[in-house]
ZAMIKE-566420 format. One line per field, with one value per residue (C-alpha): residue number from 1; residue in one letter; x negated, y negated, z. Coordinates in steps of 0.2 Angstrom, whole numbers, plus 5000, padded with zeros to 4 digits. Layout:
BEGIN
resi: NUM | ...
resn: A | ...
px: X | ...
py: Y | ...
pz: Z | ...
//
This chain:
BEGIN
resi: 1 | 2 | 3 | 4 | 5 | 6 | 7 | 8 | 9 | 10 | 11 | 12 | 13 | 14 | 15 | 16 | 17 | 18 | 19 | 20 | 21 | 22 | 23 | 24 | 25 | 26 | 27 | 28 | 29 | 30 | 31 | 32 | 33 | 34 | 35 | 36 | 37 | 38 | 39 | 40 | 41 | 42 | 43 | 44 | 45 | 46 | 47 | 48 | 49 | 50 | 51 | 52 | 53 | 54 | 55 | 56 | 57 | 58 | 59 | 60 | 61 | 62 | 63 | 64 | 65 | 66 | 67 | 68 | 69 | 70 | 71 | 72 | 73 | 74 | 75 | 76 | 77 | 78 | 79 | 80 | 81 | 82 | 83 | 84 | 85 | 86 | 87 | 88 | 89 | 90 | 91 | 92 | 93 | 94 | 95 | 96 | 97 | 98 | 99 | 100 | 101 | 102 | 103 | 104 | 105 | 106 | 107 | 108 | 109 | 110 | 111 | 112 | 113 | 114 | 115 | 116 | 117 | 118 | 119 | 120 | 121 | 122 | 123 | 124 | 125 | 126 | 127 | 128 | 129 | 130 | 131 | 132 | 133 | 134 | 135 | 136 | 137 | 138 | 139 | 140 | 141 | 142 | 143 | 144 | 145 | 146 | 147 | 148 | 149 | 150 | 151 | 152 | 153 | 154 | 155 | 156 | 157 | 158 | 159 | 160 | 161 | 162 | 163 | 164 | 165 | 166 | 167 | 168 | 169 | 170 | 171 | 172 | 173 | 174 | 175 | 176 | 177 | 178 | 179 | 180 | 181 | 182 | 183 | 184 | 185 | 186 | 187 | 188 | 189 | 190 | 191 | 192 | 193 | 194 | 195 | 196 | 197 | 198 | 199 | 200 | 201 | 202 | 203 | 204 | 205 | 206 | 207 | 208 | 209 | 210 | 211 | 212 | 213 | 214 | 215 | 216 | 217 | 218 | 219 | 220 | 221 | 222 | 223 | 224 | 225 | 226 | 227 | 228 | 229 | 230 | 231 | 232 | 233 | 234 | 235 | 236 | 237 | 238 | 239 | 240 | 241 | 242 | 243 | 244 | 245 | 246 | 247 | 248 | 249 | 250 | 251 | 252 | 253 | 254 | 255 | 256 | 257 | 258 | 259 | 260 | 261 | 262 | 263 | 264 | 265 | 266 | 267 | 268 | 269 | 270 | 271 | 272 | 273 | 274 | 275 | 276 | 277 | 278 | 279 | 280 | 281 | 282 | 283 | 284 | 285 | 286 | 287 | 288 | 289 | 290 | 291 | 292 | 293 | 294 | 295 | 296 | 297 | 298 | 299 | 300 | 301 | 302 | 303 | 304 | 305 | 306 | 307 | 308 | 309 | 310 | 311 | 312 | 313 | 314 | 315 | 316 | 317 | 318 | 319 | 320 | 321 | 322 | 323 | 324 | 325
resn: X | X | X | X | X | X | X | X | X | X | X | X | X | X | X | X | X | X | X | X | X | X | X | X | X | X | X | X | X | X | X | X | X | X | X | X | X | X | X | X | X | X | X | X | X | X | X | X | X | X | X | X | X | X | X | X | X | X | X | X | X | X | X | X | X | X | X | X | X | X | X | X | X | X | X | X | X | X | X | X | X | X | X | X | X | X | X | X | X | X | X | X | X | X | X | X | X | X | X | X | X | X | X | X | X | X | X | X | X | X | X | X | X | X | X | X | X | X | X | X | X | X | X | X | X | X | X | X | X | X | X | X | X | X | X | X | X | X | X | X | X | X | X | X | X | X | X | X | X | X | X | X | X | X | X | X | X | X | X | X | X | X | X | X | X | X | X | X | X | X | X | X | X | X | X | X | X | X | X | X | X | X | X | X | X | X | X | X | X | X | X | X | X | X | X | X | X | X | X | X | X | X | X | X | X | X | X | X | X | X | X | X | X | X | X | X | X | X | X | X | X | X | X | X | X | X | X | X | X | X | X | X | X | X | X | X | X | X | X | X | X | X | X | X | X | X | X | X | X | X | X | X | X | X | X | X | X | X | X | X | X | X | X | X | X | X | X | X | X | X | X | X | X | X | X | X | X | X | X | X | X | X | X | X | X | X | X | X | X | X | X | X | X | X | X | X | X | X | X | X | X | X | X | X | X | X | X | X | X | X | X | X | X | X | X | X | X | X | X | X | X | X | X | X | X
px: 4505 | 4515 | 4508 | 4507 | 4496 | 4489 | 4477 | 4475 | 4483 | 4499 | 4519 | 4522 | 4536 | 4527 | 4507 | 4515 | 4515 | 4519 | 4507 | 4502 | 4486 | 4475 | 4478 | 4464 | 4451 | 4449 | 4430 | 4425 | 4433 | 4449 | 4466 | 4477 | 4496 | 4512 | 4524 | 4538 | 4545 | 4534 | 4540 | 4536 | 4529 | 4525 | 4507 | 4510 | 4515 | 4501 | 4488 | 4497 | 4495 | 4477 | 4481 | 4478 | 4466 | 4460 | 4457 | 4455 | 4445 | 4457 | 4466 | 4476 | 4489 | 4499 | 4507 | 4502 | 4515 | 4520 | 4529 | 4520 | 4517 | 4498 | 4494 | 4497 | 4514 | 4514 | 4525 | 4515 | 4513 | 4498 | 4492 | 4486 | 4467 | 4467 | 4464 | 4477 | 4491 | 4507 | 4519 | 4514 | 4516 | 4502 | 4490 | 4473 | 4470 | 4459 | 4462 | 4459 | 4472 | 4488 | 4502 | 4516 | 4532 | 4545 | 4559 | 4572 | 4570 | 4572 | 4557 | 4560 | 4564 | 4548 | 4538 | 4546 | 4540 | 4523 | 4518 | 4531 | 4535 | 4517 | 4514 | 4528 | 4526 | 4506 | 4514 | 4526 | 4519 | 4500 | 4500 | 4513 | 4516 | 4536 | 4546 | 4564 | 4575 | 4565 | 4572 | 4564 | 4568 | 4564 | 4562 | 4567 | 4578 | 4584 | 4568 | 4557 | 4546 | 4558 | 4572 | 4559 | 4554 | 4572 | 4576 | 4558 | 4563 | 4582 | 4573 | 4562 | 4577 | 4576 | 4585 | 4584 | 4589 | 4587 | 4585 | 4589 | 4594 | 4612 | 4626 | 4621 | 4604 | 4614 | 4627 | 4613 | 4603 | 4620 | 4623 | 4602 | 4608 | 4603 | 4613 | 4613 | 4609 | 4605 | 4607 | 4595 | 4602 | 4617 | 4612 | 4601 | 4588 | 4581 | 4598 | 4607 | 4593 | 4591 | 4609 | 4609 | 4595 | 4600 | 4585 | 4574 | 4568 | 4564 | 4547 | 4541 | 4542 | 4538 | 4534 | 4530 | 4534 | 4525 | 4526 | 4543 | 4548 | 4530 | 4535 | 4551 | 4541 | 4533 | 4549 | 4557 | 4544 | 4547 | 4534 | 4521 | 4527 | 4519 | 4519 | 4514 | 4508 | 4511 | 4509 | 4515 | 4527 | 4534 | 4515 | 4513 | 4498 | 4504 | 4489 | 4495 | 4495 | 4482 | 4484 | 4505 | 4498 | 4491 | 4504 | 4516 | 4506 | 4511 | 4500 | 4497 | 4492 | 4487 | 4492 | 4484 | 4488 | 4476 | 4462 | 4467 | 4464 | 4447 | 4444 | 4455 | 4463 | 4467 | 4481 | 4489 | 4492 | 4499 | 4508 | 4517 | 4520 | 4530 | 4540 | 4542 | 4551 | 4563 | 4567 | 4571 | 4584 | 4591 | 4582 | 4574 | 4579 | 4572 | 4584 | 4581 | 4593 | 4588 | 4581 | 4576 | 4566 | 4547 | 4555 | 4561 | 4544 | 4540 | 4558 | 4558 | 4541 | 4545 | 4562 | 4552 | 4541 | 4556 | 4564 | 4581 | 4581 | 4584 | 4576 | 4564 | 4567 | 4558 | 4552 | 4557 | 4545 | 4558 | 4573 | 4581 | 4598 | 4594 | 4595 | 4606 | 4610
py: 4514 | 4525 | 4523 | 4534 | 4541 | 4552 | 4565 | 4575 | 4568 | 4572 | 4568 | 4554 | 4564 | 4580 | 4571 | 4558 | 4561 | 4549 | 4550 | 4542 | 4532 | 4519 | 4501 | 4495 | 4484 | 4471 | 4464 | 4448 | 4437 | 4451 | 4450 | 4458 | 4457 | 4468 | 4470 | 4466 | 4471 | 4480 | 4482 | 4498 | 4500 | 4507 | 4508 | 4516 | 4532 | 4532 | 4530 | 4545 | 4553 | 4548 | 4540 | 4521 | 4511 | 4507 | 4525 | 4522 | 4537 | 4547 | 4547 | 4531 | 4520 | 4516 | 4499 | 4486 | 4471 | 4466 | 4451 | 4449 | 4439 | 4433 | 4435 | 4416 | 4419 | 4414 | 4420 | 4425 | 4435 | 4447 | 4462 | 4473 | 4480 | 4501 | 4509 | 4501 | 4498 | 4490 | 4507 | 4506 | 4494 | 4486 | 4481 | 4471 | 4458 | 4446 | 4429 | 4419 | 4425 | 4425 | 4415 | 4406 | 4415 | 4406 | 4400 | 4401 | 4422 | 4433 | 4448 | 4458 | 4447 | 4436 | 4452 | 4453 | 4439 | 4441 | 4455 | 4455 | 4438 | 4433 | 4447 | 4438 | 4419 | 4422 | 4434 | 4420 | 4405 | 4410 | 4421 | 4420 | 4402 | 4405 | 4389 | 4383 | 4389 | 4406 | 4422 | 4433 | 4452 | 4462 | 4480 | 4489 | 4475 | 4481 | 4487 | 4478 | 4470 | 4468 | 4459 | 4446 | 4443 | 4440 | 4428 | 4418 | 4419 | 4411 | 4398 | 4392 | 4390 | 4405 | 4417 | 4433 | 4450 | 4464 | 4483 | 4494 | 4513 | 4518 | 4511 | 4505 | 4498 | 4488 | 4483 | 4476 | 4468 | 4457 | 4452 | 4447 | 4434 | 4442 | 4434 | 4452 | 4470 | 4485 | 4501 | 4512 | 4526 | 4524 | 4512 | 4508 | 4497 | 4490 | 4489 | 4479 | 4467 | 4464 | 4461 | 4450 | 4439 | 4437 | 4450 | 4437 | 4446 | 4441 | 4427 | 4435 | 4453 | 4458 | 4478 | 4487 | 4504 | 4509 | 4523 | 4522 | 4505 | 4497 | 4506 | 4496 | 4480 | 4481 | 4481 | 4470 | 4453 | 4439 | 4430 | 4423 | 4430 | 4437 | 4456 | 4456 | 4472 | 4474 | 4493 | 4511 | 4516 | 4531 | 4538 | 4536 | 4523 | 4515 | 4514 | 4498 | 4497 | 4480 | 4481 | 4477 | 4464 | 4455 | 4457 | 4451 | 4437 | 4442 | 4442 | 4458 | 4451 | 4460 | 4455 | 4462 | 4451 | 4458 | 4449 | 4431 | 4435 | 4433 | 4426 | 4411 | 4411 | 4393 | 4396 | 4413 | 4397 | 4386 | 4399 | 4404 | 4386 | 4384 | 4402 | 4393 | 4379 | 4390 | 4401 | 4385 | 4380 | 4396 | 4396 | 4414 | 4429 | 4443 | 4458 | 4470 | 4484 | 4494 | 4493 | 4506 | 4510 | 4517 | 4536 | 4534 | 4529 | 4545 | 4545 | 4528 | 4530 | 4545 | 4538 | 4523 | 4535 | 4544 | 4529 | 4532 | 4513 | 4496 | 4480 | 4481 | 4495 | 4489 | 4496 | 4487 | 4496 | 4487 | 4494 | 4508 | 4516 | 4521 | 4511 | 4496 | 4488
pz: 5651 | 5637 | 5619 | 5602 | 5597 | 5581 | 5586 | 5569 | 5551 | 5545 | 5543 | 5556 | 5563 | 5567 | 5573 | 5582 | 5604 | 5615 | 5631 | 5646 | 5643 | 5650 | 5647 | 5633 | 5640 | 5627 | 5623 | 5617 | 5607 | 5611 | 5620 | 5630 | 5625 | 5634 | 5615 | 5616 | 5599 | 5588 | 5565 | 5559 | 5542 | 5527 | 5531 | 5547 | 5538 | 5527 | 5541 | 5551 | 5535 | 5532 | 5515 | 5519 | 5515 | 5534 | 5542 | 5559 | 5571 | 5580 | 5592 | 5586 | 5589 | 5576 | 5575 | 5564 | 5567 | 5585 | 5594 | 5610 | 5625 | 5632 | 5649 | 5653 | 5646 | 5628 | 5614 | 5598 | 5585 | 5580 | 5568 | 5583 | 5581 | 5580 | 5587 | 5600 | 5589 | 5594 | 5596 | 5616 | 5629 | 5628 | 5611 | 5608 | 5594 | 5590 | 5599 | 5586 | 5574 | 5586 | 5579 | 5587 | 5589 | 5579 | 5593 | 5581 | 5581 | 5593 | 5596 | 5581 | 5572 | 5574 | 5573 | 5556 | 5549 | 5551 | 5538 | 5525 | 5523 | 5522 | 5507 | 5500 | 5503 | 5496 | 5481 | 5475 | 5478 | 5477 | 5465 | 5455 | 5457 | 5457 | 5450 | 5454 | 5440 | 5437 | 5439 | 5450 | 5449 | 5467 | 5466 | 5481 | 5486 | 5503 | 5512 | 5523 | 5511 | 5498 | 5509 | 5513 | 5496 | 5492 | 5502 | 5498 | 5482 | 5485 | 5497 | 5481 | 5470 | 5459 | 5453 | 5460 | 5454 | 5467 | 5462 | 5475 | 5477 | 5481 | 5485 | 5503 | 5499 | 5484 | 5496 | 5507 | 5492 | 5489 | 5505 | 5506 | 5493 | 5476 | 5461 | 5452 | 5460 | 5450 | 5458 | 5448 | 5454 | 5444 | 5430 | 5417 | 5426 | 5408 | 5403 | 5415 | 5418 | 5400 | 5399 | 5414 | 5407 | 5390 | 5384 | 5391 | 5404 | 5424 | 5424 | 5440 | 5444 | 5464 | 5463 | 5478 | 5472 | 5456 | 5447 | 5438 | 5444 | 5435 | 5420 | 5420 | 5426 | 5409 | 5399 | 5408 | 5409 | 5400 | 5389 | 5399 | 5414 | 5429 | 5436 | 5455 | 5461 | 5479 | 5483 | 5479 | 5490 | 5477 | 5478 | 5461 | 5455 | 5437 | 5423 | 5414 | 5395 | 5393 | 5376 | 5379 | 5391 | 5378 | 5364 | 5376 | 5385 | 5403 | 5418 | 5429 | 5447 | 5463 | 5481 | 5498 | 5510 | 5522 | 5511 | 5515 | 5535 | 5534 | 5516 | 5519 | 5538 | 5535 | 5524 | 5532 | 5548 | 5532 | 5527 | 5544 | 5547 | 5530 | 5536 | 5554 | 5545 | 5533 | 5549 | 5558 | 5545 | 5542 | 5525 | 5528 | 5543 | 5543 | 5541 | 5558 | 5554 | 5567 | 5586 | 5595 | 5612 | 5611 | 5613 | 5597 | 5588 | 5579 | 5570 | 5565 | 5556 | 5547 | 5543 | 5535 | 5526 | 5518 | 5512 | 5520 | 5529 | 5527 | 5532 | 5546 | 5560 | 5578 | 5592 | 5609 | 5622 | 5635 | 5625 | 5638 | 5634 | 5616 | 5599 | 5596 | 5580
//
């Protein structure tokens, strides 16, 4: 079969080779599945680089969200086990955790809506507890995590504010549903979100960036609101003031999703249930901006990794012909 695989650590783009490998044998309590669509994410950059948290031995697949089918024919959705990740024809993951494919979405799609809207889904409503009538301000507002935690946060009733960067990430933030976009490449994020609060602030800040974008979290939450910390995708890990915290009386939560997998697998299957209703009445779907054959693998990762896309971009091993919108 053809899968990618990383051989030393680096730029995605450059350590990346697609070869011709054995189909993986998968042990007990495993299971074979032939993708059919696979998401690319942001971790998938930072373990071809060697900078995630999981560092699997090399060689590697990468590949860490898939849509697949079973050997008896099922439809499902999985986090594939490295080192055979999903960027190949074929993946292993554990049996127990395979989910349903919602029938309302096609491959990608479903694939989508696995990793992305589970971080948020547990981020909002575990976490943060998000109530109807609150505002919600989404950094990065057009990217893959971000779109998903718009449109959760529109399907709960609040108010959402998306930040993106440019006018074509804010075009797509508006068309996601955000009630106000700030493009922070051109305005004053502190500014404009102030003023589109009333000074009050957003109750619930979802922050996958960091750096910068927490330093404007901090500013920017209301009294006895809640920060969530999802990741760091500008590189940059903030050192929050715990003395503002206090004077302010806002909560500074974390969120890995990967966590509640083994900590508490009865409620990622709650969870996917509640996103298979909201996809099945048009509540949530995910935004796929891209599809590409498994040729173009090695681009889209490092594309990802350079922030230059929007939404999800997928990986259809059966894809022929080059990408298609």
């Amino acid at each position: 079969m053809q899968a990618w695989q990383v051989h030393e650590n680096g730029e995605p783009g450059e350590v990346m080779r697609l070869a011709e490998v054995e189909r993986p044998s998968p042990g007990d309590g495993k299971v074979l599945l032939r993708v059919r669509a696979a998401n690319v994410n942001f971790p998938d950059a930072l373990m071809c680089r060697g900078e995630y948290q999981v560092r699997p031995a090399l060689p590697f697949t990468p590949g860490v969200e898939i849509c697949a089918e079973t050997e008896d024919g099922r439809r499902v959705i999985a986090n594939p086990e490295l080192p055979h990740g999903g960027f190949a024809e074929y993946a292993v993951a554990d049996a127990r955790a395979l989910l349903p494919a919602p029938e309302s979405l096609d491959d990608a799609e479903a694939a989508a809506l696995h990793i992305g809207y589970q971080t948020g889904w547990f981020a909002l409503h575990r976490r943060a507890r998000l109530e109807a009538g609150e505002t919600l301000l989404v950094h990065a507002a057009a990217g893959g995590v971000g779109s998903a935690a718009v449109q959760l946060g529109k399907a709960a009733g609040a108010t959402v504010i998306g930040v993106a960067g440019g006018a074509a990430k804010a075009a797509v933030a508006r068309e996601l549903g955000c009630d106000v976009v700030v493009d922070r490449h051109t305005e004053d994020v502190v500014a404009a979100v102030k003023e589109a609060t009333g000074g009050r602030g957003a109750d619930v800040i979802y922050d996958p960036v960091g750096g910068d974008a927490y330093a404007q979290s901090a500013k920017l939450v209301a009294f006895e609101g809640r920060i969530v910390v999802i990741g760091f995708t500008s590189g940059t890990i903030p050192t929050p003031g715990l003395n503002h915290a206090l004077v302010k009386n806002y909560s500074i939560l974390g969120l890995h999703w990967g966590l509640y997998t083994t900590k508490n697998p009865k409620l990622v299957l709650h969870c996917h249930e509640q996103l298979t209703e909201l996809a099945a009445r048009g509540a949530i779907k995910p935004l796929v901006s891209e599809r590409v054959p498994l040729e173009g693998a090695a681009d889209a990762v490092q594309r990802v990794a350079d922030g230059v896309t929007t939404g999800r971009v997928a990986v259809l091993p059966a894809l022929k012909n080059g990408a298609v919108k």
